[in-house]
Each structure stands twice: as C-alpha cells, then as structure tokens.
N, C-alpha and C positions, 0 to 999 in steps of 0.2 A: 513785627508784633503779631502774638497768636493768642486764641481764647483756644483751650483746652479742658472738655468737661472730664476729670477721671473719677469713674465708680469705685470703691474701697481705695481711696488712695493710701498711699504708704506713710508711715510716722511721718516720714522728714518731709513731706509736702504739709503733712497737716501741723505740726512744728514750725516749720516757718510761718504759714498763715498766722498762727497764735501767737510767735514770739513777736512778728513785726505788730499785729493790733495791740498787742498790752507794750510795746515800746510808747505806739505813738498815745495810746491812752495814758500815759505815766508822765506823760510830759502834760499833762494835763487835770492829774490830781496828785494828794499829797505822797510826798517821796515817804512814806511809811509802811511797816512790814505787817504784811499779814500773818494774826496768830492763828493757829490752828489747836483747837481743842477736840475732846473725847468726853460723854459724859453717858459712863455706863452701868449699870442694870445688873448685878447678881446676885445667885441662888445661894444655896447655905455651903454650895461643891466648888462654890469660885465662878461656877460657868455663866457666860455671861447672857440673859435671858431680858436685855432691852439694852436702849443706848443712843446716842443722839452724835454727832458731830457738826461744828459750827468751826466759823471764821473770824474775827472779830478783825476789822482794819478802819480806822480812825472810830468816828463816831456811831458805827452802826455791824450788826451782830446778823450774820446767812447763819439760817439753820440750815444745814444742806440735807440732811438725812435723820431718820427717827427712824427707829424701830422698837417694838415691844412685842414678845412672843405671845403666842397666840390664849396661851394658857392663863396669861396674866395679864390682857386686854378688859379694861374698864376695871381697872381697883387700883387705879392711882396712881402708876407704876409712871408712865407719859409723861403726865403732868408734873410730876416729881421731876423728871429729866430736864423740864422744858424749864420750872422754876429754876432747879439749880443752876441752869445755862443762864437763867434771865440776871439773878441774883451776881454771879459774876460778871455777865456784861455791864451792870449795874459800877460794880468796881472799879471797871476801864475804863468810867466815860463813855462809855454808851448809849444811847439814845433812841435807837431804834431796834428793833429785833424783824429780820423779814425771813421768809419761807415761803416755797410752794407745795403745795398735793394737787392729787386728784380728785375727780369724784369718787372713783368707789376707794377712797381713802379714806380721812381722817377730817374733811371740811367744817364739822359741826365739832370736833374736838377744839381744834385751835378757835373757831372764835368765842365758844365758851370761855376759854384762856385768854378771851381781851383782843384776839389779832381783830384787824378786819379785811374783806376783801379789797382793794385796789384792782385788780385787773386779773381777765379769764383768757386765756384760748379756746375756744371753742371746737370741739371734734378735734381735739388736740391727746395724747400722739393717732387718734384713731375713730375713725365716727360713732357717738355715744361717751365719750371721754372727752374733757373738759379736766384744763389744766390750770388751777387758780391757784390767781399770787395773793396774799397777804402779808401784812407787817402788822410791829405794835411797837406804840409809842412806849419806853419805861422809866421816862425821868418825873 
C-alpha cells in the first residue's frame, strides 16, 4: 500500500475518485435521475444576454450558475430567471431551491429573493472572499 500526492492530476485519476464517491453515495439515496435545465435571457437578435442553469433530483432544485450581463444588471432581468426556475421546480415537487455566491457577487440579491444563508466559507477561494450557501424553502 502507497499514498501518493499528484499535482494536476489527469482525467482518469480524477474520474475514478468521482465515479467510485457517487457509486457509494447512490446506494444511499434515491435511484432517481437528475434533470438538468437552462433558463435563458435574450436580446431582440436572439443573443443570449442572461441565464441560469439548475439540477432538479427528487425534492430539491442546485442553482448552479446565474448570469446577467452587465448592461442589464438591476432591471429585473435575475429575478425573472430565478422565478421562472422556482416556478417550475414548483411543478416537480420540489421543495427546496439551494445556491451559492460570493461576496463580491450577488448575496443581497438572493435573499431579497426569500433565500437565506445556512452556511459560509470564510477566505474562501482566497483571503477577503467568502463563499456563502443559501437555500429557499417554495412549497
């Protein structure tokens, strides 16, 4: 037996890490599929200028990513994304909605939006930055 630290390791180490934890995680919550969704943001050209993507698997809805372009930051644009997403997780049986940011992100948008904080990293990825999780209840 050997411990082995490798710096940038290559797909298939970091691959196996992954598939064996969600094997043994799966035997331990429901055999159910996760959906993946898109929920996006455009101009009058098609182009896409905001946009959200989330997960939906049993009961509860990862926003994983948000974005809204810089030109149309604070005129509703977010919140639009983030309802629409809530509104269908709503449909699914869904129950929870969770997400995280940053500080110099978006923290004071989402819990205007109802989320609240559960839990922070601190000097997280990097000192001065703070990585906070939130969720929101929507039944």
């Amino acid at each position: 037996m050997s411990i082995e630290l490798v710096a940038s390791p290559d797909k298939a180490i970091k691959d196996t890490i992954y598939n064996e934890l969600k094997s043994y995680n799966m035997r331990h919550l429901p055999a159910e599929d996760v959906v993946e969704y898109a929920c996006v943001h455009k101009d009058e050209s098609g182009k896409i200028t905001g946009g959200l993507t989330a997960e939906i698997y049993t009961n509860t809805c990862f926003i994983e990513y948000l974005w809204v372009d810089d030109s149309l930051r604070g005129k509703g644009v977010g919140s639009q994304l983030v309802k629409a997403m809530e509104e269908e997780a709503k449909t699914r049986g869904v129950t929870h909605l969770y997400l995280d940011t940053y500080t110099f992100q978006a923290e004071g948008f989402y819990l205007k939006l109802g989320f609240e904080v559960v839990g922070r990293y601190r000097g997280f990825p990097t000192a001065g930055v703070d990585k906070i999780f939130l969720q929101k209840a929507i039944v």
